[in-house]
Steps between C-alpha positions, in 0.01 A plus 500: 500500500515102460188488588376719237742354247369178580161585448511677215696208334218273623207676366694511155548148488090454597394752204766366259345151595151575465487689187702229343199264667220745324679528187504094472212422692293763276363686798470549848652197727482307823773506719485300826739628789528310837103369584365784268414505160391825299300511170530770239870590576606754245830688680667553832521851674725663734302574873463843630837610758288423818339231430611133613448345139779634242367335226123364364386282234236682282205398284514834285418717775385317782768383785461097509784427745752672718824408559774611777855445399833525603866433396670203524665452888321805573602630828537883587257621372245308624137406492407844589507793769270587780531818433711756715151568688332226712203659401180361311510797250838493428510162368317217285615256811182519720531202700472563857741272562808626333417833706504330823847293367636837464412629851610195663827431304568864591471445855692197485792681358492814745516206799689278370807635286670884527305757410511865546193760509614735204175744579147443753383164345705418268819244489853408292667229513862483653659145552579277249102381554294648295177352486296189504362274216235205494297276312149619544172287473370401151234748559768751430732321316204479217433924552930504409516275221174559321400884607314644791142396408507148471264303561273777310439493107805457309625832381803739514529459872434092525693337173429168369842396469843598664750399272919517478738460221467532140161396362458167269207501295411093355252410235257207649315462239164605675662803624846681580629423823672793683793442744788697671860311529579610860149401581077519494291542791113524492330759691487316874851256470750658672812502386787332687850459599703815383173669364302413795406870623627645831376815710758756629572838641841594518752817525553767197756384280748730295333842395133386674356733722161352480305546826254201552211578763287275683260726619441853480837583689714250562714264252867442405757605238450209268265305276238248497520201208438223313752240372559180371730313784824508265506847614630352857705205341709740273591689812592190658693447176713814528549483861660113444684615218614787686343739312481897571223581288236657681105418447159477621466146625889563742405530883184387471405249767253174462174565742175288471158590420341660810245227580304833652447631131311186391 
């Protein structure tokens, strides 16, 4: 719901801005934002559910640039899911390499912390482990941060710009220069420290009963995602500050990239 609120109250701010911009400007604008800049800017628009880019800048009716935001010190809700299915159909995240993640973290976890066999194939969680998290290659950082076909044309699914915080929007005389307060990436600069993205699979939490496979008949009680590394410093947080609050980044354990993944 932050999230949402967040991005809502962003795309507001862009509209408000721009149509101010048109009014003054007597027409359709520039806007620069990051390395890009966009002619014939006439109004922002909200993306569709699925896709990776909540918002685009417009000329009238053709999408100019799309944008990927989040709120300020965002954190559980992360960059994204997986999906509940390791499958290629089931998600937008094709990679081959966050399938094989998944299949390997899994067997990490069944050999290395305690896990139970709930039904033929399929595992929970029970110690106070409860999955593993990592920093993957760029390769796949870039898939997290900007959607799951970059390196392709940008679109829905491969966004020009991440961007956090509130939006600023400056006149530079030549054009209007577009900027978010908690910060502006351009599609291929990966964000860093507690937005750098992480990799994880880890146990159900609360009401979850998600079932994640990794093939056709085996998997775990659990979930695969994508967050910003705050998600494993606020648990960090609680458990120093002796915390009881319960959340998705507690019991997860540090593991590196396989180097066998590539």
């Amino acid at each position: 719901m932050r999230s949402l609120t967040a991005e809502t109250k962003a795309l507001d701010i862009i509209n408000d801005a721009i149509a101010h911009a048109v009014r003054s400007n007597g027409g359709a604008i520039t806007i620069a934002c990051g390395r890009f800049t966009e002619t014939g800017i006439t109004h922002a628009q909200k993306g569709l559910g699925k896709d990776k880019a909540d918002f685009i800048l417009m000329a009238d009716t053709s999408p100019k640039l799309y944008i990927s935001h989040k709120a300020t010190g965002f954190c559980w809700n992360g960059y994204g899911s997986g999906g509940k299915k390791a499958f290629e159909h089931r998600s937008p995240y094709r990679d081959k390499k966050i399938w094989e993640f998944a299949k390997w973290a899994a067997n990490y976890c069944v050999k290395h912390q305690e896990t139970r066999m709930v039904k033929e194939g399929i595992f929970e969680w029970t110690g106070a482990e409860r999955g593993v998290w990592c920093f993957p290659p760029a390769s796949v950082q870039n898939l997290i941060v900007y959607g799951p076909k970059f390196g392709e044309s940008y679109g829905p699914f491969n966004c020009h710009i991440a961007a956090v915080g509130e939006p600023i929007i400056k006149n530079c005389g030549e054009c209007f220069r577009l900027s978010f307060m908690g910060g502006t990436e351009s599609n291929g600069d990966i964000p860093k420290e507690g937005d750098e993205p992480i990799i994880s699979i880890g146990g159900c939490i609360g009401a979850q009963t998600n079932t994640y496979l990794t093939d056709e008949k085996t998997g775990f009680h659990g979930w695969l995602g994508f967050f910003p590394y705050r998600l494993i410093e606020k648990s960090q947080e609680n458990r120093d500050a002796s915390r009881k609050r319960r959340g998705k980044g507690d019991g997860l354990v540090k593991v590196d990239w396989p180097p066998e993944l590539g």
